[in-house]
C-alpha positions in Angstrom: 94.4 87.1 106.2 91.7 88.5 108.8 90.2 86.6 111.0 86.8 87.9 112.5 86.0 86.9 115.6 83.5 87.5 118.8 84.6 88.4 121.9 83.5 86.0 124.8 82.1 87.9 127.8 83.5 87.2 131.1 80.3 90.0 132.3 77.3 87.9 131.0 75.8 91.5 130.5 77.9 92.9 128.2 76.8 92.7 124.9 78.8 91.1 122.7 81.0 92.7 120.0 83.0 91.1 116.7 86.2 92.5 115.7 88.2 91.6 112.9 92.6 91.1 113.2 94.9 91.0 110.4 97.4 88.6 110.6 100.1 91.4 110.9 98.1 92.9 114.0 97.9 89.4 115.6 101.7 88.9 114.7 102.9 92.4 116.4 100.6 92.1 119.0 102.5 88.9 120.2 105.9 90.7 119.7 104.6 93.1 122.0 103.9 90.9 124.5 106.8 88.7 124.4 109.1 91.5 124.6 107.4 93.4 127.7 107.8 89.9 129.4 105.0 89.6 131.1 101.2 90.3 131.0 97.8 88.4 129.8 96.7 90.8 127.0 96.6 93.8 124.8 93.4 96.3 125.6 92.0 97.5 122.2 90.2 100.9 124.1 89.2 104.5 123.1 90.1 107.6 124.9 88.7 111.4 124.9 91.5 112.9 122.7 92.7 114.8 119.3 91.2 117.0 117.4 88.0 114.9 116.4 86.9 113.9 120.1 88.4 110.3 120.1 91.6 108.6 120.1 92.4 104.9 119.7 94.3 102.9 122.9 96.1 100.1 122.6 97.9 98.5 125.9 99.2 96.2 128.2 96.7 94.2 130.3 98.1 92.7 133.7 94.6 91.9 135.3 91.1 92.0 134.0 88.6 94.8 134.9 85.2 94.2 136.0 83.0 93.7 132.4 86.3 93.3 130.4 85.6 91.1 127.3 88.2 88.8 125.7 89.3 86.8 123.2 92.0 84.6 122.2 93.3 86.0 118.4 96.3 83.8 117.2 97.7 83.3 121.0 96.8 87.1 122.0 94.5 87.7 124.7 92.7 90.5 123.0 90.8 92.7 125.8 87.7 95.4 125.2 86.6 96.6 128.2 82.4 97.9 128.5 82.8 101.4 127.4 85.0 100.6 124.4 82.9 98.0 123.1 80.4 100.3 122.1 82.9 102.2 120.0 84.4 99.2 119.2 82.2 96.7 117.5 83.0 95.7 114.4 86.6 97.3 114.2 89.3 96.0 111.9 92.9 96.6 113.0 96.0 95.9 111.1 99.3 96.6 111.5 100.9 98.0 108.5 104.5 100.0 107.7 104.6 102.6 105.2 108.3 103.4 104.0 109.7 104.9 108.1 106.1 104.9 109.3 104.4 101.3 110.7 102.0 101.2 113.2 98.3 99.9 114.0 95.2 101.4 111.4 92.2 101.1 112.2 88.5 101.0 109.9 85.7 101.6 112.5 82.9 101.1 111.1 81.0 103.5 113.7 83.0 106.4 112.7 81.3 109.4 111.7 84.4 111.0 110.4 88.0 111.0 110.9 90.6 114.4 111.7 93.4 114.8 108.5 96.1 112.8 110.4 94.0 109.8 111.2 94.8 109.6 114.6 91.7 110.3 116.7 87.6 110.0 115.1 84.3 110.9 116.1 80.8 109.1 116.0 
């Protein structure tokens, strides 16, 4: 199941942004957390990188940054700080394992295009 959801603000500014979790993403998320130990959230965030332009970030959060937007998804503190959220809105993540390869997809729907390996995307 996928839950769509808004982000609340804690920068009244910031516009703000839906995103949409799988219940595996929400469920590996929390696994995450609980085995790091400590920490209020997983940032959802883009970076300059791979052969396309732009990569996807996912990590730890231990304090909020100024404009940081969040949201609680299934007892995750989900995090999208200003500059992602442009990038960002409307996103779907899931988690999903393919025979010895699992890990986080993502269908933006902002992306332009995509490199062969999936791994980084341009707008």
């Amino acid at each position: 199941m996928t839950d769509s959801v808004q982000i609340e603000n804690n920068d009244q500014t910031a516009t703000p942004i839906t995103i949409n979790v799988t219940d595996a993403a929400k469920q590996r998320m929390k696994t995450f957390l609980a085995n790091r130990g400590k920490g209020i959230g997983i940032r959802l965030g883009v970076q300059t990188a791979g052969c396309s332009g732009m990569a996807y970030v996912i990590e730890f959060v231990d304090e909020l940054e100024e404009g940081d937007q969040t949201i609680d998804v299934g007892g995750v503190n989900v995090v999208v700080g200003v500059k992602a959220a442009l990038y960002l809105n409307g996103i779907s993540v899931d988690y999903q394992k393919q025979g010895l390869n699992e890990g986080f997809k993502f269908e933006n729907p902002n992306a332009k295009g995509e490199c062969g390996c999936g791994e980084s995307f341009t707008v």
